[in-house]
C-alpha positions as CSV (number, residue, x, y, z in Angstrom):
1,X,10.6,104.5,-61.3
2,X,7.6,104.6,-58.5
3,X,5.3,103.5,-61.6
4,X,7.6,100.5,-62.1
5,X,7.6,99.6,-58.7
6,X,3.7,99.8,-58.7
7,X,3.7,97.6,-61.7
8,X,6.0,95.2,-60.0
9,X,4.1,94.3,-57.0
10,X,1.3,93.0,-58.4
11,X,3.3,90.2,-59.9
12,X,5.3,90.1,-56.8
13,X,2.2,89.0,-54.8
14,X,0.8,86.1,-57.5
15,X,4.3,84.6,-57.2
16,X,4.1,84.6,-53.2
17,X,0.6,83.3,-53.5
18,X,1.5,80.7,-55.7
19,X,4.1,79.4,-54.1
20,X,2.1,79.2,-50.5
21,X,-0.2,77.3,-52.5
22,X,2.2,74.6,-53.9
23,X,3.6,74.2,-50.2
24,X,2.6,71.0,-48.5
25,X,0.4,71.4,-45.0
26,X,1.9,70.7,-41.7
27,X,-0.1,68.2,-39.8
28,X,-1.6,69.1,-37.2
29,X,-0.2,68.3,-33.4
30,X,-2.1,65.5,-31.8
31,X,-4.5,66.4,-29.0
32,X,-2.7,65.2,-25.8
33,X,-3.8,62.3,-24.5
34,X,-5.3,61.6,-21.0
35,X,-2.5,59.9,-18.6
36,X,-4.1,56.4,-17.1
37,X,-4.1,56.7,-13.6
38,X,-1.5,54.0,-12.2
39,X,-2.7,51.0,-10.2
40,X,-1.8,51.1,-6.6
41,X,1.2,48.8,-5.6
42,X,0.7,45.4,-4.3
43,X,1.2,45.5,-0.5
44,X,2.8,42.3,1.1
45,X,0.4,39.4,2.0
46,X,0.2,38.8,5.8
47,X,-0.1,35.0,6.1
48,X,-1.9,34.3,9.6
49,X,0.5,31.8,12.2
50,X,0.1,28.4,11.9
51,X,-2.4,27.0,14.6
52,X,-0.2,25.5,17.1
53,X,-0.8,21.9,19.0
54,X,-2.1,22.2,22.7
55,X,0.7,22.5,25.1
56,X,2.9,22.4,22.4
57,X,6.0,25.4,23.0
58,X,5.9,28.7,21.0
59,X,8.6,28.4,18.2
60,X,11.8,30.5,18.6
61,X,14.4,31.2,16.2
62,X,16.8,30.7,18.7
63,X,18.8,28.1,19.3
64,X,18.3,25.8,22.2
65,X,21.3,24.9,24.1
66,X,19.6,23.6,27.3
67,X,19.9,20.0,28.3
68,X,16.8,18.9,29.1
69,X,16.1,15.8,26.0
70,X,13.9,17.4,23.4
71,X,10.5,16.2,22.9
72,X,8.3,16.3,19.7
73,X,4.7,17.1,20.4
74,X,2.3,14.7,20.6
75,X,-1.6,15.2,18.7
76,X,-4.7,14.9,20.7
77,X,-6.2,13.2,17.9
78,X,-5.0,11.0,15.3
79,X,-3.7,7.6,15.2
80,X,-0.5,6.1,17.2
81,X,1.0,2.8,17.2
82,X,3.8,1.0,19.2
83,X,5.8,-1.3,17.7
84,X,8.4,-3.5,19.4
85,X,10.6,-6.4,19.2
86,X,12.2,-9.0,21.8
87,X,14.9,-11.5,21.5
88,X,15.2,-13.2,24.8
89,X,17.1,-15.7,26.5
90,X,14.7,-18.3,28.4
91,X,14.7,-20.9,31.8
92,X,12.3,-22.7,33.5
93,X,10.8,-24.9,36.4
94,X,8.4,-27.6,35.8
95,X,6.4,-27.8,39.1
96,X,5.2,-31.2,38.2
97,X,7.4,-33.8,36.6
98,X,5.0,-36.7,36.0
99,X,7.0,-38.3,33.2
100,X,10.5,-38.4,35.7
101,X,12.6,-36.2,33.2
102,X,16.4,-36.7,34.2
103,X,16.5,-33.2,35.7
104,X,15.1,-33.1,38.8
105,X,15.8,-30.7,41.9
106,X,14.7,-32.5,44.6
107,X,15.7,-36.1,45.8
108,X,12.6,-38.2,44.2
109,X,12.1,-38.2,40.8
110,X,8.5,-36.6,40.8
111,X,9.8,-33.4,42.1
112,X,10.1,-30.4,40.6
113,X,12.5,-29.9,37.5
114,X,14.4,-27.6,35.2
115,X,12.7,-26.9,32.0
116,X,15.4,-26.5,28.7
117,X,17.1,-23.0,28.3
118,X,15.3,-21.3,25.3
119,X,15.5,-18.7,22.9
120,X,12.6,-16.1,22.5
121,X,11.7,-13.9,19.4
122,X,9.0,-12.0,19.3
123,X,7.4,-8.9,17.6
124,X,4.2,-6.6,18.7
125,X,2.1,-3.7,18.7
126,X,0.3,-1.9,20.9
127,X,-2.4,1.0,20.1
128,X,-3.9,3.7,22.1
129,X,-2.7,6.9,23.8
130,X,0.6,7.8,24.0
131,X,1.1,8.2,27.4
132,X,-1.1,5.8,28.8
133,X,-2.0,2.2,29.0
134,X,-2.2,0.6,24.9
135,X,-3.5,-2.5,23.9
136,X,-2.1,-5.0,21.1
137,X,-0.7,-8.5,20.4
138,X,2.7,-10.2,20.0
139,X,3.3,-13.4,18.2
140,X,7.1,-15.0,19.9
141,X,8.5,-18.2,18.7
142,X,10.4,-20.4,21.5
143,X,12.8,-22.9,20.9
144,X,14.8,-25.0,23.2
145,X,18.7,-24.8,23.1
146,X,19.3,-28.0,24.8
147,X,17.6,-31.5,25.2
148,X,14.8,-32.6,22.9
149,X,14.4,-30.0,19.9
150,X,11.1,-27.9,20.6
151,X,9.6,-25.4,19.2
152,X,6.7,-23.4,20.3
153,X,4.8,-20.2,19.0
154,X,2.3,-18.2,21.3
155,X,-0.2,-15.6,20.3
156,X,-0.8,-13.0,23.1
157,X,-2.8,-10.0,23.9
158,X,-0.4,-7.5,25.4
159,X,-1.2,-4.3,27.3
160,X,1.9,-1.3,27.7
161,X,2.0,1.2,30.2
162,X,4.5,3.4,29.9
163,X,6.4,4.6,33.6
164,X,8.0,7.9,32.8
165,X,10.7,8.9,29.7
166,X,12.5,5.5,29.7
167,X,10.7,2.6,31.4
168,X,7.3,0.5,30.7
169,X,5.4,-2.0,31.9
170,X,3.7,-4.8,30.0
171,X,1.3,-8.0,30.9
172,X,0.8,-10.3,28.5
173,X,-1.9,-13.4,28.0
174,X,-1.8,-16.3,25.4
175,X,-2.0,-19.4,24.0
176,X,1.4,-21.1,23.2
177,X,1.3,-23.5,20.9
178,X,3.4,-26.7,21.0
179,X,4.7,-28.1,17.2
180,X,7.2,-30.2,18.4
181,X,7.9,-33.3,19.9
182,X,4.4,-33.9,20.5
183,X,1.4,-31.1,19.1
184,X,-0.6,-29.6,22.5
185,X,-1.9,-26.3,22.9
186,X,-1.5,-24.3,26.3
187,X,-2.6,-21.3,28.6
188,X,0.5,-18.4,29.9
189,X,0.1,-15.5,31.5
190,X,3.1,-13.2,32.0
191,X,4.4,-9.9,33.3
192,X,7.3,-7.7,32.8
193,X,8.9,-5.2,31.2
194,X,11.3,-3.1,29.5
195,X,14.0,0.1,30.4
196,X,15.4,1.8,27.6
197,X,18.7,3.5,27.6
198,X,18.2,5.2,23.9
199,X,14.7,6.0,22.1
200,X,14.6,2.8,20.5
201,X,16.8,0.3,22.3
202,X,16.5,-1.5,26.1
203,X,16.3,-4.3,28.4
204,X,13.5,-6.3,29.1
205,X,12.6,-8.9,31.5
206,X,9.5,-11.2,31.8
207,X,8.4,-13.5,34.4
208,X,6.1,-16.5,32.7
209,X,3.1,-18.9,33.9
210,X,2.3,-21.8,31.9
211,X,0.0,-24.4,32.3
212,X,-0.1,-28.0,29.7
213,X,-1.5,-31.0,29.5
214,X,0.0,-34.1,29.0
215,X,-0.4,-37.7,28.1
216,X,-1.8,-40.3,30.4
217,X,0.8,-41.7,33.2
218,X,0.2,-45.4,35.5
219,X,-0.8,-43.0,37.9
220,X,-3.2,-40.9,36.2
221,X,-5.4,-40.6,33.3
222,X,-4.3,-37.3,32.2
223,X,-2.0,-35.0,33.6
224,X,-1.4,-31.0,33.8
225,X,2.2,-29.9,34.0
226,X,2.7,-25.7,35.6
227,X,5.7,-23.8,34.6
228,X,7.2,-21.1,35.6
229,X,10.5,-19.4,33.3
230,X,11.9,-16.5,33.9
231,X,13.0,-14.8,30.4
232,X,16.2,-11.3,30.5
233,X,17.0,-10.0,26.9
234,X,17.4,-7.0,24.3
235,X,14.2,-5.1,23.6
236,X,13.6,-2.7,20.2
237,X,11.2,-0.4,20.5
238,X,10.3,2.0,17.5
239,X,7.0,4.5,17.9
240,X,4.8,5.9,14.8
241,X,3.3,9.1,15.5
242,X,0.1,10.3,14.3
């Protein structure tokens, strides 16, 4: 029986390698592979503060319940224009009356007279600082409510200064141009000015020098007729900031 077994294993072993043989070969494992090193996150941007006007305040998240009237700060540099608009309601006094008009205010006839009651339109703009004296022009258009019909456009240089949050001055010089009855061309100088209850709406008054000349009289070969008017009305006022 031991011989058998020694026979045996011989064959036992040719089988075994055989079928090791006819086995298929694992693969082998991958190497491991190196980890890339992670990028650092991004860190938040810190935008620098806006550069702030001159004199402007410092912004505040909070809300402002004070009552002084908020104000929008004004540039140094840049450009800023001031616009405005009149309509105005108009009487005069003709210191001379050479041509005895039927409304004298003395007892003789050459004395002086009331001019007609007009109405005034006009519109503007001044440029320069903001806060200081500006310098524009203003084209108005007169015409006479009464009497003869007359119509009359000026073109002025006008200078505003203002006085403070809600008043201004103004002074005004121009050539008023007469179309009708007769064509004549004129000098008026005039002073006034304006108070405004809101940012863009007021009073204004004016007080107005004129000085025409007329036709040839018996008496003289030419003749220069002075007025003085006096002019109260509603004044629009609108600002463009740089």
């Amino acid at each position: 029986m031991r011989g058998l077994a020694f026979l045996a294993l011989p064959n036992l072993l040719s089988v075994a390698l055989a079928a090791r043989a006819q086995a298929p070969e694992q693969p082998a494992a991958p190497p491991p592979q190196a980890i890339p090193p992670q990028a650092p996150a991004p860190q938040a941007s810190v935008q620098a503060p806006a550069p702030q006007t001159p004199g402007a305040p410092a912004p505040s998240g909070e809300l402002d319940l004070s009552r002084t009237v908020a104000k929008t700060p004004v540039r140094e540099t840049g450009g800023y224009v001031h616009t405005f608009a009149e309509l105005s309601l108009g009487k005069g006094l003709r210191l001379n009356n050479p041509y005895r008009l039927a409304t004298p205010l003395g007892d003789s006839p050459e004395s002086v007279s009331w001019s007609a009651t007009y109405l005034d339109l006009g519109v503007g703009a001044a440029f320069g600082p903001p806060d200081f004296l500006k310098h524009g022009g203003e084209v108005s258009l007169s015409i006479a409510l009464d009497g003869i019909a007359q119509e009359v456009i000026t073109l002025s240089y006008v200078a505003l200064l203002p006085l403070g949050e809600h008043a201004l001055a103004r002074g005004r010089a121009g050539v008023p141009i007469v179309l009708e009855p007769d064509a004549n061309v004129g000098l008026e100088l005039a002073a006034g000015g304006a108070w405004l209850f809101t940012g863009g709406f007021g009073v204004s008054a004016e007080l107005v020098g004129s000085l025409f000349y007329g036709a040839a009289t018996l008496e003289k070969p030419a003749t220069a007729i002075p007025l003085i008017a006096f002019e109260l009305g509603i004044w629009v006022d609108y600002e463009v900031l740089p």
